[in-house]
ZATOR-255793 format. One record per residue (C-alpha): residue number from 1; x, y, z; residue in three letters. Coordinates in Angstrom, 2 decimals. Example, Ala and Ser with C-alpha at 12.3 -4.5 7.8 and 13.67 -1.06 7.14 Angstrom:
# residues 2
<nr = 1, x = 12.30, y = -4.50, z = 7.80, rest = ALA>
<nr = 2, x = 13.67, y = -1.06, z = 7.14, rest = SER>
# end
This chain:
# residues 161
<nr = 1, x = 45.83, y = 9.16, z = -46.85, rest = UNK>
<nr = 2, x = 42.90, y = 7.92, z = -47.67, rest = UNK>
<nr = 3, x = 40.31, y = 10.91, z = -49.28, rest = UNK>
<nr = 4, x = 37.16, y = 9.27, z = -49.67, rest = UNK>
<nr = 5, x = 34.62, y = 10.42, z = -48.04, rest = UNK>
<nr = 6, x = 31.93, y = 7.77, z = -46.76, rest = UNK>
<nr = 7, x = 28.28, y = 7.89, z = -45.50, rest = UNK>
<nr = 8, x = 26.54, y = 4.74, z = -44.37, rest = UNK>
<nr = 9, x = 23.37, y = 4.87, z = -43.02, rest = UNK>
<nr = 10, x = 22.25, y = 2.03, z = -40.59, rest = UNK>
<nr = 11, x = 19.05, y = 0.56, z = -39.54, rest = UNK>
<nr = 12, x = 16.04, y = 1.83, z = -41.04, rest = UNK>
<nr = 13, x = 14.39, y = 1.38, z = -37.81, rest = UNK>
<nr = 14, x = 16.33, y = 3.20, z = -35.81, rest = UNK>
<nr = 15, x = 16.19, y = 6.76, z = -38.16, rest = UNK>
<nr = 16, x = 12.71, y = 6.00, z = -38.01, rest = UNK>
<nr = 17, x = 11.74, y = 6.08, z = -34.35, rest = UNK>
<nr = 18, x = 15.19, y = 9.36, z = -34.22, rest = UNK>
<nr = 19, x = 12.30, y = 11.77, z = -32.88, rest = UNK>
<nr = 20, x = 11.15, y = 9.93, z = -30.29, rest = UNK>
<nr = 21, x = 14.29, y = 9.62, z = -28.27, rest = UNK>
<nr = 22, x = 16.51, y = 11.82, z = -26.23, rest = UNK>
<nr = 23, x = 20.21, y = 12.08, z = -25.28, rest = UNK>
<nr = 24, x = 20.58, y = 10.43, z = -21.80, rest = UNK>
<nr = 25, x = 23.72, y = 12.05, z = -20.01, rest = UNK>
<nr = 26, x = 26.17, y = 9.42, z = -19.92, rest = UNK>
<nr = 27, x = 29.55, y = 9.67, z = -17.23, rest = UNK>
<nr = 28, x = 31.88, y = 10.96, z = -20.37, rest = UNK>
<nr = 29, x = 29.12, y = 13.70, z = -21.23, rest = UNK>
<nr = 30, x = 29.32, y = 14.60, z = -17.35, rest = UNK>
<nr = 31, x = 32.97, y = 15.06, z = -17.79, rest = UNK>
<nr = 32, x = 33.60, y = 15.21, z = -21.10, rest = UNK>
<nr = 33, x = 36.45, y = 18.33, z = -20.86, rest = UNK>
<nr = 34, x = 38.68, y = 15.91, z = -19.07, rest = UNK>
<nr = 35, x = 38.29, y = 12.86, z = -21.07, rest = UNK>
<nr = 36, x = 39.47, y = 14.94, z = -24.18, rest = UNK>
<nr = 37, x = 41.93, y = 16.37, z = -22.34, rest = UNK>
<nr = 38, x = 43.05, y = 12.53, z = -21.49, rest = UNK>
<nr = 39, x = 42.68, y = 11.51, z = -25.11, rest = UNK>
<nr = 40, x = 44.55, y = 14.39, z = -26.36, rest = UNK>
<nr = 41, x = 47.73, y = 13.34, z = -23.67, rest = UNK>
<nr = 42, x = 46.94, y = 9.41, z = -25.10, rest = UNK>
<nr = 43, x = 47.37, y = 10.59, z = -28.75, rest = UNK>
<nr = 44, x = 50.26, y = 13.10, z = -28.51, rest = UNK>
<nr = 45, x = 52.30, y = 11.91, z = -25.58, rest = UNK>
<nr = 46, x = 51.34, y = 8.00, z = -24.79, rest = UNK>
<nr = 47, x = 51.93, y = 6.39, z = -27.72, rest = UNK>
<nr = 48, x = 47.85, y = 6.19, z = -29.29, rest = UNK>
<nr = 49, x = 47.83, y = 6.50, z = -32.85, rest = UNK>
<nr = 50, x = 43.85, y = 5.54, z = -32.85, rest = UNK>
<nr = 51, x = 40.88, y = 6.21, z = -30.43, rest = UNK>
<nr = 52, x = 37.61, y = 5.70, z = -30.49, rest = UNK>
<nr = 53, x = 35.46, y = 6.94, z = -27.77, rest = UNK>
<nr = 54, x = 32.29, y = 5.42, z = -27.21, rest = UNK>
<nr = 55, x = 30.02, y = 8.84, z = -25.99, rest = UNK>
<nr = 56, x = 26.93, y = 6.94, z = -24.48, rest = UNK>
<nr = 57, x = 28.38, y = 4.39, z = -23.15, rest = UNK>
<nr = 58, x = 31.18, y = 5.87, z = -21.93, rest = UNK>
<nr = 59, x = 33.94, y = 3.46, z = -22.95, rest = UNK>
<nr = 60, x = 37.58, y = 4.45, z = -24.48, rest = UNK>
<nr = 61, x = 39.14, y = 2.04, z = -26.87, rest = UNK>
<nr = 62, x = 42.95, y = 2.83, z = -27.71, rest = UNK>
<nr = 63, x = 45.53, y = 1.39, z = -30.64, rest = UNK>
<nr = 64, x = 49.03, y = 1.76, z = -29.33, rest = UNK>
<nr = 65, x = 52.07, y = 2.56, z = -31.88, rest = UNK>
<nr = 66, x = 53.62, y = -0.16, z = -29.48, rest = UNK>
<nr = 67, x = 51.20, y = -3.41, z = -30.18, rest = UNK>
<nr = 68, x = 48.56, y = -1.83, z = -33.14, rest = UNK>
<nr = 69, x = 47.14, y = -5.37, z = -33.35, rest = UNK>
<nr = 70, x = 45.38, y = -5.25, z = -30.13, rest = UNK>
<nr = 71, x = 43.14, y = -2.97, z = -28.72, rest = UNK>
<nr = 72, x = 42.43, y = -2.01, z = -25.19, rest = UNK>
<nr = 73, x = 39.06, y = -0.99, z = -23.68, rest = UNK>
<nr = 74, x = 38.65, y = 1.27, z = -20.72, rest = UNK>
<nr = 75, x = 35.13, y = 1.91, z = -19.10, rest = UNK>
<nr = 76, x = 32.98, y = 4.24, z = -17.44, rest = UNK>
<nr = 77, x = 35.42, y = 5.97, z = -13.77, rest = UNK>
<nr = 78, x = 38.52, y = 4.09, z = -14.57, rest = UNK>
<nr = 79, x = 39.40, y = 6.55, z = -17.49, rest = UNK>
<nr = 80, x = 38.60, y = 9.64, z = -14.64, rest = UNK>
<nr = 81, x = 40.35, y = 8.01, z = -11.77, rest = UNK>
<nr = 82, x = 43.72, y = 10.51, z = -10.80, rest = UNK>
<nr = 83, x = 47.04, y = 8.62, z = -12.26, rest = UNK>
<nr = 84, x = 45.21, y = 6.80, z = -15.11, rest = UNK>
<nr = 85, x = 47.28, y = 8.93, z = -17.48, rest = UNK>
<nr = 86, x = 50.24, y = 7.72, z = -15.47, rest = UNK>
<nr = 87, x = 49.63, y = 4.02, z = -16.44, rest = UNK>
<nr = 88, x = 51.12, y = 4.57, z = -19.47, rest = UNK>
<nr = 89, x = 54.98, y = 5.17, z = -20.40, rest = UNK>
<nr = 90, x = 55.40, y = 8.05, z = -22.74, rest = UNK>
<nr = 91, x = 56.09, y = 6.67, z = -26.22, rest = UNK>
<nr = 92, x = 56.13, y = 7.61, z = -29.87, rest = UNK>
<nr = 93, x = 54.75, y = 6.23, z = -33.18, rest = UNK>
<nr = 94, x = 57.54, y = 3.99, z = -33.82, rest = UNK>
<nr = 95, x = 58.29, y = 5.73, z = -36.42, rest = UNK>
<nr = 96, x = 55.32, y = 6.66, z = -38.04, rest = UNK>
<nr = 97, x = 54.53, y = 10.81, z = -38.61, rest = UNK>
<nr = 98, x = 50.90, y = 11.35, z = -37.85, rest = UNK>
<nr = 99, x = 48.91, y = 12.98, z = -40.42, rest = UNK>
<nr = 100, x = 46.60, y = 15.36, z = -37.84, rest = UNK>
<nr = 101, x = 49.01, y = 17.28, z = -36.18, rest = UNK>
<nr = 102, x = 48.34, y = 18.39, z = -32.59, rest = UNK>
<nr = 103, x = 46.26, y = 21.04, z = -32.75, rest = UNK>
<nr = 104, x = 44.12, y = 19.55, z = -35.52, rest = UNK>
<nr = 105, x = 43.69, y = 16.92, z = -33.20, rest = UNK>
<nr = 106, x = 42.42, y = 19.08, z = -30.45, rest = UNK>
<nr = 107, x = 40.24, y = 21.04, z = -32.85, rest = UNK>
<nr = 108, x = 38.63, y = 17.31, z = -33.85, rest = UNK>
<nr = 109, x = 37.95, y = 16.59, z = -30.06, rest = UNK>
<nr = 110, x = 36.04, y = 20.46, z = -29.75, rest = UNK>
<nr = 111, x = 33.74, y = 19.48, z = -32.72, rest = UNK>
<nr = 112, x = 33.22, y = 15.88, z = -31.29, rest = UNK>
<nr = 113, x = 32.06, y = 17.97, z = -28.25, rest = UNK>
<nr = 114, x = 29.72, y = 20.21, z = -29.95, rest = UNK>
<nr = 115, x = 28.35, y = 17.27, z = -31.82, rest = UNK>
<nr = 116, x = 27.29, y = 14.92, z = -28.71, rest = UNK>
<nr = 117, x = 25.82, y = 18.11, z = -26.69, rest = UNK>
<nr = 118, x = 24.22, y = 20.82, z = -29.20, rest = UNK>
<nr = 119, x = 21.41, y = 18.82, z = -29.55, rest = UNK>
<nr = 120, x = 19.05, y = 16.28, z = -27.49, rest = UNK>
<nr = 121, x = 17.67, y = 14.23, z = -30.73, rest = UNK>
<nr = 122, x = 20.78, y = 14.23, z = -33.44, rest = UNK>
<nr = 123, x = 23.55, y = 13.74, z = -31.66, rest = UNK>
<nr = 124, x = 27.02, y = 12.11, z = -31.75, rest = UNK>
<nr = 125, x = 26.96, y = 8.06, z = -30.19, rest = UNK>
<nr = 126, x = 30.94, y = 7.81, z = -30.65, rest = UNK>
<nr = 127, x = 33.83, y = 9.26, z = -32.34, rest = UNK>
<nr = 128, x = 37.12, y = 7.97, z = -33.51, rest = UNK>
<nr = 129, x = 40.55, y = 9.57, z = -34.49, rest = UNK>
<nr = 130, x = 43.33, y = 7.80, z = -36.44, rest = UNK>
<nr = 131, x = 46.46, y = 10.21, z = -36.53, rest = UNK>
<nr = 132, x = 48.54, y = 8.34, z = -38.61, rest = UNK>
<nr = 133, x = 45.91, y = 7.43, z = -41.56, rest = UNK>
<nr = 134, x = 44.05, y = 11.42, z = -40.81, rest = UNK>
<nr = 135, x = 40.70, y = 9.36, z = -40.90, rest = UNK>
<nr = 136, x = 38.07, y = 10.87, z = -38.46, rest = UNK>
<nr = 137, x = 35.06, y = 8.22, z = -37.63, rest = UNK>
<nr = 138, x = 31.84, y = 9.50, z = -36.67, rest = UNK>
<nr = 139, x = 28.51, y = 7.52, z = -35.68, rest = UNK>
<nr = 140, x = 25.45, y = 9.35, z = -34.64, rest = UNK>
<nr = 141, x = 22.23, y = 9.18, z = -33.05, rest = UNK>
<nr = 142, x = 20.22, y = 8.74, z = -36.18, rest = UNK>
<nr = 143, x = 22.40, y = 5.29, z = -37.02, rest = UNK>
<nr = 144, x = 24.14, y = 7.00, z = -39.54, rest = UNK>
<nr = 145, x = 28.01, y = 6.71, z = -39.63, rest = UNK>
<nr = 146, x = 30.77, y = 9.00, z = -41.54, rest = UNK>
<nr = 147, x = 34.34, y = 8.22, z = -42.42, rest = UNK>
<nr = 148, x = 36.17, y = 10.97, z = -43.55, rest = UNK>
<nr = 149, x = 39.55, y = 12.65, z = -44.01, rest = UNK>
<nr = 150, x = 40.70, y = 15.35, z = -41.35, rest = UNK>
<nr = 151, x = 41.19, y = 18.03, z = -44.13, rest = UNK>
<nr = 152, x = 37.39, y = 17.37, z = -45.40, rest = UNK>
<nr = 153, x = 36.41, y = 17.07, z = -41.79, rest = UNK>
<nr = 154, x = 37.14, y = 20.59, z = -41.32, rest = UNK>
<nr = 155, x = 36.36, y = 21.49, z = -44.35, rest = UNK>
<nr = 156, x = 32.91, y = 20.48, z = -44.10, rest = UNK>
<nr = 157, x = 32.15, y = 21.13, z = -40.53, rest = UNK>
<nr = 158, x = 28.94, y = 23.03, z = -41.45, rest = UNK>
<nr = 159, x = 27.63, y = 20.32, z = -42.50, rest = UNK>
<nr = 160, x = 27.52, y = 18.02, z = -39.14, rest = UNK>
<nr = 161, x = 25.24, y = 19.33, z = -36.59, rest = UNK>
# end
């Protein structure tokens, strides 16, 4: 597992115009309790090993254990629609033990909440979860990115938001 724990920060002009914007409420934000709950059945039950979900946009982009070269994209209602969950066969890692366990991965998804709705100015833009490697991705508001271990993740929490 990767341990390193990595901070880029993005375009200058973006951190410096950060006080002069706002979160706008996106359809995830609106809903967000049952997209996690959808990403935590993707990731334990369907076969995701990686997920990034795209906050302000409102976009879902899952790795399967099945085909981890490609990537699918989901947008905006489809991910809410009844029987989207049901899409997808239930499936394993092929193999592979994941490195966040379940409830670590839940306890990821209730800090990626309080991070995209605590505050209107510094707030999280998207968030990713890799359960086999334990890397959590985070970008934010303020163009600043993190990658970083699940143990440091919640080892650090204090000092995100």
């Amino acid at each position: 597992m990767p341990t390193r724990w990595m901070q880029i920060k993005g375009d200058p002009s973006i951190r410096a115009q950060l006080f002069d914007q706002t979160r706008a409420e996106s359809v995830f934000d609106a809903a967000i309790a049952q997209i996690h709950d959808t990403v935590l059945a993707l990731l334990t039950r369907k076969g995701v090993f990686h997920t990034k979900i795209h906050y302000s946009s409102s976009q879902l982009t899952l790795w399967f254990a099945s085909d981890p070269f490609t990537y699918e994209k989901f947008v905006r209602e489809e991910v809410l629609e009844p029987g989207f969950l049901d899409r997808f066969p239930d499936a394993d890692y092929a193999g592979r033990e994941a490195l966040i366990d379940e409830g670590q991965t839940g306890r990821v998804l209730a800090e990626f909440r309080r991070l995209r709705l605590t505050d209107e100015t510094l707030y999280l833009r998207n968030g990713a979860i890799n359960r086999i490697n334990g890397m959590i991705n985070m970008s934010f508001s303020c163009d600043g990115t993190q990658y970083i271990d699940h143990r440091s993740f919640f080892a650090q929490l204090d000092k995100f938001g």
